[in-house]
C-alpha positions in Angstrom: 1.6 49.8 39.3 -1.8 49.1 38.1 -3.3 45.5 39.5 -0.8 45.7 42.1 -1.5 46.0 45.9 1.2 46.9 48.5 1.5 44.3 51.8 1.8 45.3 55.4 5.3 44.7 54.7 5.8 47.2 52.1 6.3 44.5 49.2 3.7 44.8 46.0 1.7 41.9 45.2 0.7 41.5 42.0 -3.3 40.9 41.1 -3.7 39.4 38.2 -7.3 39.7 38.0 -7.1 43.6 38.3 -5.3 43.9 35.1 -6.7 45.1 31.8 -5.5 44.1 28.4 -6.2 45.8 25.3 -7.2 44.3 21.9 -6.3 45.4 18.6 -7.3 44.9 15.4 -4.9 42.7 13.3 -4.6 41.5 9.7 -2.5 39.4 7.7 -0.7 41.0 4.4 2.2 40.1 2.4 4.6 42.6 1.2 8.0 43.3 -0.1 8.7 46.4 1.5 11.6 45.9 3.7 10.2 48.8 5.9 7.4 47.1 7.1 7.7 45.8 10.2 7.0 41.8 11.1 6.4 39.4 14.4 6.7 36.1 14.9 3.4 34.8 15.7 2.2 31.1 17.0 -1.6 29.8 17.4 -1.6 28.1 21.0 -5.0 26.6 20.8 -7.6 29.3 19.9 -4.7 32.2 21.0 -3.0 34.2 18.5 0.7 34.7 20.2 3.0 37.7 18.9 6.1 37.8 20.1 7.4 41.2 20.2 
């Protein structure tokens, strides 16, 4: 597992700061096509949140 580190006691730890995200482009469109896919999203502060 990536940003993980294994203990003398054989248990993973996880290391947060070892972890990568990635960003992605994003817009924001209306449409009627019932195709098209759609997530809730919040603002927490200056965060963008999509729940997916």
């Amino acid at each position: 597992m990536v940003g993980s580190l294994i203990s003398k006691s054989g248990r993973s730890i996880f290391n947060p700061h070892r972890v990568r995200t990635a960003t992605y482009r994003v817009s924001v469109e209306d449409s009627d096509d019932p195709g098209v896919e759609t997530y809730p999203v919040t603002l927490q502060g200056k965060d963008v949140v999509v729940e997916i």
